[in-house]
MIDOSE-1310 file (N, C-alpha, C; in nm, 2 decimals, decimal comma, always signed):
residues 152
xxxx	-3,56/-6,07/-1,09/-3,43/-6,13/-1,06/-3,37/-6,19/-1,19; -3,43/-6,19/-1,31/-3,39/-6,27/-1,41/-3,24/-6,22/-1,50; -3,30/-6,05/-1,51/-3,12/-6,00/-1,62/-3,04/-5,99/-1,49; -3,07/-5,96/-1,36/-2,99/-5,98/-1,26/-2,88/-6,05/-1,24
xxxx	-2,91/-6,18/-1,25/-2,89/-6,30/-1,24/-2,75/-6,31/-1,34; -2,78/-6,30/-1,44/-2,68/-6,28/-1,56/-2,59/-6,15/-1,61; -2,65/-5,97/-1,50/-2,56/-5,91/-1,52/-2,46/-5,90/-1,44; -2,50/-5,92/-1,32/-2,36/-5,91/-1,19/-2,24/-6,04/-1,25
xxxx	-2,30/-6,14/-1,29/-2,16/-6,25/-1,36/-2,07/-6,23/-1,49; -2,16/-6,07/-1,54/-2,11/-6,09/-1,68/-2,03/-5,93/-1,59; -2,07/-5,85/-1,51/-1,97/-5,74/-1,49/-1,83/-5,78/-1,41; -1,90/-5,89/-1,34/-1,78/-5,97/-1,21/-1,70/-6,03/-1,32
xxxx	-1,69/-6,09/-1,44/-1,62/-6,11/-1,53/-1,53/-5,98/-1,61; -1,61/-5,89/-1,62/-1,56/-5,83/-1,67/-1,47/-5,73/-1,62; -1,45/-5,70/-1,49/-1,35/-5,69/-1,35/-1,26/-5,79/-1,38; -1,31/-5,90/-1,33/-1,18/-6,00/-1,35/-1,09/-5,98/-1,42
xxxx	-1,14/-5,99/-1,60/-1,05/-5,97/-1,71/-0,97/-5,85/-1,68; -1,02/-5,73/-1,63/-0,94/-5,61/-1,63/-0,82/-5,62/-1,55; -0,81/-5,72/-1,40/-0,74/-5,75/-1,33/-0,65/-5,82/-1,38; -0,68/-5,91/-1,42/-0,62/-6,03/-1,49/-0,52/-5,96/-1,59
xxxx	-0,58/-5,91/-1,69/-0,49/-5,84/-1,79/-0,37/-5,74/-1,75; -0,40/-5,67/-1,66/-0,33/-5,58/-1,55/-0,20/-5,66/-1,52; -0,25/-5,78/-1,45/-0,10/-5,88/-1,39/-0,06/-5,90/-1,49; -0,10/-5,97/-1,60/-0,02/-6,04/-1,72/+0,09/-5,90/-1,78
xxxx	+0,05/-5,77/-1,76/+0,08/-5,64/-1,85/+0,23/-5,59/-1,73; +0,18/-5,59/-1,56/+0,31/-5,59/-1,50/+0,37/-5,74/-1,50; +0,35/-5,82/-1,54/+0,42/-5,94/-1,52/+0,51/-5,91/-1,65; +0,51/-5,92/-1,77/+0,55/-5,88/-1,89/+0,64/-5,75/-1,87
xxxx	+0,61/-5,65/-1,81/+0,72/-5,56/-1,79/+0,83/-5,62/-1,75; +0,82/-5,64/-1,60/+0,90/-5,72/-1,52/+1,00/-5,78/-1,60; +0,95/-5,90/-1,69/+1,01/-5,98/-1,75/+1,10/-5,96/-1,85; +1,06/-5,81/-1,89/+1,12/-5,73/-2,02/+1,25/-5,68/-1,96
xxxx	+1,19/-5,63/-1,86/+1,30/-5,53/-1,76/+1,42/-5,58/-1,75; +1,35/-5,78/-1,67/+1,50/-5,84/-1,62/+1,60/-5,85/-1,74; +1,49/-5,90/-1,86/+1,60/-5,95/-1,98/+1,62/-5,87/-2,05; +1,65/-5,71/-2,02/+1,67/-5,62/-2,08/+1,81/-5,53/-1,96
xxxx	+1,81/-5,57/-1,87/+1,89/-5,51/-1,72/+2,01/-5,59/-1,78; +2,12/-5,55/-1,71/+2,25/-5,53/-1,64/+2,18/-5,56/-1,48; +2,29/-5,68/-1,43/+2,28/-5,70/-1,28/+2,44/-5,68/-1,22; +2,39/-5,67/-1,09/+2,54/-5,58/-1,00/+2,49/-5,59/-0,86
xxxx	+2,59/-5,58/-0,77/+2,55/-5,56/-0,68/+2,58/-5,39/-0,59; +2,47/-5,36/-0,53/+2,50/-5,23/-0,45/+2,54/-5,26/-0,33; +2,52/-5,12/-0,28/+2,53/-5,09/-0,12/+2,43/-5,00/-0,07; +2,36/-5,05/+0,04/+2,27/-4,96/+0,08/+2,32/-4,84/+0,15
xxxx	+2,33/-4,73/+0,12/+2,39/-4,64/+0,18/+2,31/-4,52/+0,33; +2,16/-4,54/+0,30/+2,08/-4,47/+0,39/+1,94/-4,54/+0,35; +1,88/-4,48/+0,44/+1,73/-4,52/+0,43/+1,65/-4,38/+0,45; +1,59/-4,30/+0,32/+1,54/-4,19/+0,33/+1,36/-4,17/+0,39
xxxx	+1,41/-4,12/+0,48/+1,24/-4,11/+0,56/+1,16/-4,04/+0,49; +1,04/-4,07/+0,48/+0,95/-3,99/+0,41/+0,76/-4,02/+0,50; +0,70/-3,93/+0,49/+0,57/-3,97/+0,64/+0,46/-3,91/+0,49; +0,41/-4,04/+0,47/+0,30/-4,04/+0,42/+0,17/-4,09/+0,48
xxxx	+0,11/-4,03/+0,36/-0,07/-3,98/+0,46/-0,19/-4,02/+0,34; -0,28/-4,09/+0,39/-0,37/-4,12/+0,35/-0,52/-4,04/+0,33; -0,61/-4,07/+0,25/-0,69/-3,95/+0,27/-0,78/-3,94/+0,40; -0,73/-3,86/+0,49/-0,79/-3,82/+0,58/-0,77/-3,95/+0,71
xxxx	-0,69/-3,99/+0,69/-0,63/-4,11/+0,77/-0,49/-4,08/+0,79; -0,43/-4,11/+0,91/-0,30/-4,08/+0,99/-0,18/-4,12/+0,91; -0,08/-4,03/+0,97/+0,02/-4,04/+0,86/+0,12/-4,17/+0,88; +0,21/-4,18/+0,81/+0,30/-4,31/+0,89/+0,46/-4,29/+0,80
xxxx	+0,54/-4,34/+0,87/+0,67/-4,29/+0,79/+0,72/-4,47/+0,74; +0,76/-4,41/+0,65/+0,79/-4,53/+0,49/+0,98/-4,50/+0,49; +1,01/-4,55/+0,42/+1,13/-4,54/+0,36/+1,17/-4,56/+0,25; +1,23/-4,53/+0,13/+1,31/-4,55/+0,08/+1,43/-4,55/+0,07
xxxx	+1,47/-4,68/+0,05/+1,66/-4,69/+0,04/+1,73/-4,61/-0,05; +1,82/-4,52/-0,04/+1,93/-4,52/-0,12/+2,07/-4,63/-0,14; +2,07/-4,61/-0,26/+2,12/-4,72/-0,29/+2,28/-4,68/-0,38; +2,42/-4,71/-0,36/+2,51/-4,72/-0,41/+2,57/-4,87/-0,51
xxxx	+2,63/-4,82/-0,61/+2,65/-4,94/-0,73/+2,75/-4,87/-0,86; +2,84/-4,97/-0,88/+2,89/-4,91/-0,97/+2,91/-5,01/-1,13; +2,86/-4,93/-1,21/+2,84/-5,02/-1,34/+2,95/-5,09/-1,41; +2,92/-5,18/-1,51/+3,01/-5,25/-1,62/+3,14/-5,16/-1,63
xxxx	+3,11/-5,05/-1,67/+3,21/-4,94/-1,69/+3,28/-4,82/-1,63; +3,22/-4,88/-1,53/+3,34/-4,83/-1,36/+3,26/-4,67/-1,32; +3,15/-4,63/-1,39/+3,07/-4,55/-1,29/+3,00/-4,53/-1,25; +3,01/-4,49/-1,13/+2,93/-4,44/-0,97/+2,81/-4,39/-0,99
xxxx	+2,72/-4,49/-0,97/+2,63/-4,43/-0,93/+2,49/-4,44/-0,81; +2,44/-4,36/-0,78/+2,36/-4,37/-0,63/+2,20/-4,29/-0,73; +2,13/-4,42/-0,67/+1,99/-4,38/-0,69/+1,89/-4,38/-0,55; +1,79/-4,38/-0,53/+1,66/-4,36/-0,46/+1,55/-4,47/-0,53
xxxx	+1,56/-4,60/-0,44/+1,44/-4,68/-0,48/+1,28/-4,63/-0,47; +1,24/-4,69/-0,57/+1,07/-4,60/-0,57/+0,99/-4,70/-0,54; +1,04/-4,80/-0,44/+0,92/-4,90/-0,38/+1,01/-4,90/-0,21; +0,88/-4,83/-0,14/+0,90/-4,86/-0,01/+0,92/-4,96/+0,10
xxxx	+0,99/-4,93/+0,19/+1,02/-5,05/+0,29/+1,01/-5,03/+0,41; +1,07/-5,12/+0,49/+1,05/-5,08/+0,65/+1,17/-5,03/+0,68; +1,19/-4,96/+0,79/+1,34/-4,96/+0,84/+1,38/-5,09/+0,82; +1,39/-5,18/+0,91/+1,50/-5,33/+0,94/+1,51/-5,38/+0,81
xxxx	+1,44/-5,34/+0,68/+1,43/-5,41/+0,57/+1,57/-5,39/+0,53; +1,61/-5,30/+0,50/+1,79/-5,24/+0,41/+1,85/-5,14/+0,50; +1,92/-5,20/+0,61/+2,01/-5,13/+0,67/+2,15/-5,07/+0,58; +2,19/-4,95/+0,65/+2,32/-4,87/+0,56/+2,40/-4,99/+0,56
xxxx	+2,51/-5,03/+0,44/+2,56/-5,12/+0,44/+2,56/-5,29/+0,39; +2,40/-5,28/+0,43/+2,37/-5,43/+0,35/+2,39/-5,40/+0,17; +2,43/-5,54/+0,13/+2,42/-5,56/+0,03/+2,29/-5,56/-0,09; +2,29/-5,55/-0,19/+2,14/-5,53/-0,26/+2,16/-5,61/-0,41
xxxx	+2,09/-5,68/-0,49/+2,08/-5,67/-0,61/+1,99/-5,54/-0,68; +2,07/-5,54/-0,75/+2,06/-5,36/-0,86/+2,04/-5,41/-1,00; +1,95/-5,35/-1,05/+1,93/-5,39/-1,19/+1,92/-5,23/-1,26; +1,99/-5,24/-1,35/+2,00/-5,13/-1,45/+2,04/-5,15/-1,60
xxxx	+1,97/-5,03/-1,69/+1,99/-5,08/-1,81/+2,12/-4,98/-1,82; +2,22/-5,04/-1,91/+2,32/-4,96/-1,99/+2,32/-4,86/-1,98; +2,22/-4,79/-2,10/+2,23/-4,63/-2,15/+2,19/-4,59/-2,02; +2,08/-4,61/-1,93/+2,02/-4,54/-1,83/+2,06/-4,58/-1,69
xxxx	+2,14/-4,57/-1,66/+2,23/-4,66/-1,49/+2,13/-4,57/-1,36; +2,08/-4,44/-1,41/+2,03/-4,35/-1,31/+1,88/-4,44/-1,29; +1,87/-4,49/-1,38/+1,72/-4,54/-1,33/+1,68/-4,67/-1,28; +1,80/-4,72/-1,20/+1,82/-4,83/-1,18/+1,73/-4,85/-1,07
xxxx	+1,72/-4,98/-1,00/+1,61/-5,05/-0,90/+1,70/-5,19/-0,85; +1,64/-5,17/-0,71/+1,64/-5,30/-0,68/+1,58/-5,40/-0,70; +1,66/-5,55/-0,72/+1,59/-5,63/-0,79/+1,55/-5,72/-0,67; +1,43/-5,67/-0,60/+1,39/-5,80/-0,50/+1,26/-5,83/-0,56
xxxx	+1,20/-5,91/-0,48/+1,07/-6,04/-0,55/+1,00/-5,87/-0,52; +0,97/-5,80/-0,42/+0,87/-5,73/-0,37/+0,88/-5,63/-0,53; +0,97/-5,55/-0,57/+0,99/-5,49/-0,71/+0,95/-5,49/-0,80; +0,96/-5,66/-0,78/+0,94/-5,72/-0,93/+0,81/-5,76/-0,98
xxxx	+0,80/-5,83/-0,87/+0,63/-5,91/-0,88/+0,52/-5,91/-0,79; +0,56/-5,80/-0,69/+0,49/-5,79/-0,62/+0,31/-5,73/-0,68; +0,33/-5,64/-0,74/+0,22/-5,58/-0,79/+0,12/-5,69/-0,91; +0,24/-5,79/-1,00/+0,17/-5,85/-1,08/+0,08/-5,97/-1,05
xxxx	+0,13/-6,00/-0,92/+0,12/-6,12/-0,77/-0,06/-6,05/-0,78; -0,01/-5,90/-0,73/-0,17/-5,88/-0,63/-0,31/-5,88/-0,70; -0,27/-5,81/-0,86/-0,36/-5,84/-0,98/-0,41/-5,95/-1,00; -0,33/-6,01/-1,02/-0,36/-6,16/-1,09/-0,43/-6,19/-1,00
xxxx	-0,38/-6,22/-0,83/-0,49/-6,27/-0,74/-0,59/-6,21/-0,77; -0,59/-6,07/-0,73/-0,72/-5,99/-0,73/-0,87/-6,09/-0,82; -0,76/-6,09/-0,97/-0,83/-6,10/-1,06/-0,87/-6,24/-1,07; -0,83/-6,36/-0,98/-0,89/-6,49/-0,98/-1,01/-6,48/-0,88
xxxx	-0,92/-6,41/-0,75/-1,07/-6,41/-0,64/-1,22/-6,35/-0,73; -1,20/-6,23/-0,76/-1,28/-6,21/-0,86/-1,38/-6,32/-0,98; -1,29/-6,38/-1,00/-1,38/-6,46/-1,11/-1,41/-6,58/-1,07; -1,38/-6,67/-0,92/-1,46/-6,71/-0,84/-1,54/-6,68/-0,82
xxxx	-1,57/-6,57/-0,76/-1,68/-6,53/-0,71/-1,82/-6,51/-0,84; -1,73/-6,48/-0,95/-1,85/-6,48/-1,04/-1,84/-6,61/-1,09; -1,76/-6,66/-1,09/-1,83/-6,81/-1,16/-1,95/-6,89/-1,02; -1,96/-6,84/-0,93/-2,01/-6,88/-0,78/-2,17/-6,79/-0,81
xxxx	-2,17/-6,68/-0,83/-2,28/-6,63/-0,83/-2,38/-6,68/-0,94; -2,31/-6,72/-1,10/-2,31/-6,79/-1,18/-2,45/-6,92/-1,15; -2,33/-6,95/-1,05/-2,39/-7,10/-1,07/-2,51/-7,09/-0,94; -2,53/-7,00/-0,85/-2,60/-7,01/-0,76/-2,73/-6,93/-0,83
xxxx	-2,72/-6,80/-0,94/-2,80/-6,79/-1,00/-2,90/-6,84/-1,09; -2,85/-6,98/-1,13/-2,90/-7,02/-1,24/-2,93/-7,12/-1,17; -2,91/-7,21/-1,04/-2,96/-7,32/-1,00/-3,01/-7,32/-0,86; -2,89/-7,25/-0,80/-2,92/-7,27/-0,65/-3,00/-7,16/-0,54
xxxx	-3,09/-7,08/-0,63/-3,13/-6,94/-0,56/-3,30/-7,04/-0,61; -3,34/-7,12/-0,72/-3,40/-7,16/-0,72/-3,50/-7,27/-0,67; -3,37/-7,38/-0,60/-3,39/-7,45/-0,44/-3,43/-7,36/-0,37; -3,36/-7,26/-0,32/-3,33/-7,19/-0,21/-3,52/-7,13/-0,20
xxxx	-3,52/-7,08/-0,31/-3,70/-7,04/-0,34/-3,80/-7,13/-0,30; -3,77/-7,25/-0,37/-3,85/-7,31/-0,35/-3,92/-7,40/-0,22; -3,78/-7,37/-0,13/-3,79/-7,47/-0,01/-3,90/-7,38/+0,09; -3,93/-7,22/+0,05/-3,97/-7,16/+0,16/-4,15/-7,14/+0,12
């Protein structure tokens, strides 16, 4: 039980950091993105159905918004968000914040929390629960497995 003891805390660490660094890496896009965007507002124009499938698990239908907006410089353009939603999430006609850069208006997104930070949100958690747990194993390793021994 002895390198035991000391490798599962040093791998659970080293997950962590991978996690960890992950959120900090989408959190820093995000941040680049916003203060690099043009903001505007669109129009949700449709909600494109699409039935995705998991491996070897049942399918389910997702959506993507399309989305209308027209730039600084008065042109039109309609994109396809690449983060899925519910139906009741963006009905045709609701309003949207749109972010896009200049040169590239086609590759525009909507700018909701779910977009932006959702993914850097789940990392970073990921990667705390994770390093609880190894600071936890840590400490039960090195002190409290050998109560636990001893009481029996």
């Amino acid at each position: 039980m002895g390198v035991f003891r000391f490798v599962v805390p040093f791998i659970l660490l080293s997950i962590a950091a991978v996690l960890l660094t992950q959120g900090y890496q989408h959190w820093r896009a995000s941040k680049q993105l916003l203060d690099s965007s043009l903001t505007t507002e669109g129009t949700v124009i449709r909600n494109a159905p699409y039935m995705s499938s998991k491996a070897g698990k049942s399918t389910s239908l997702v959506y993507f918004p399309q989305v209308k907006f027209t730039t600084k410089d008065g042109k039109t353009v309609e994109f396809t968000s690449k983060v899925t939603s519910r139906a009741e999430q963006y009905k045709p006609g609701d309003p949207v914040r749109v972010l896009y850069r200049e040169n590239k208006p086609e590759e525009a997104f909507i700018g909701s929390f779910k977009s932006l930070w959702a993914v850097a949100i789940i990392f970073a958690a990921s990667g705390i629960i994770v390093l609880m747990f190894a600071a936890w194993f840590y400490a039960k390793a090195t002190k409290g497995w050998e109560k636990e021994e001893s009481v029996e």
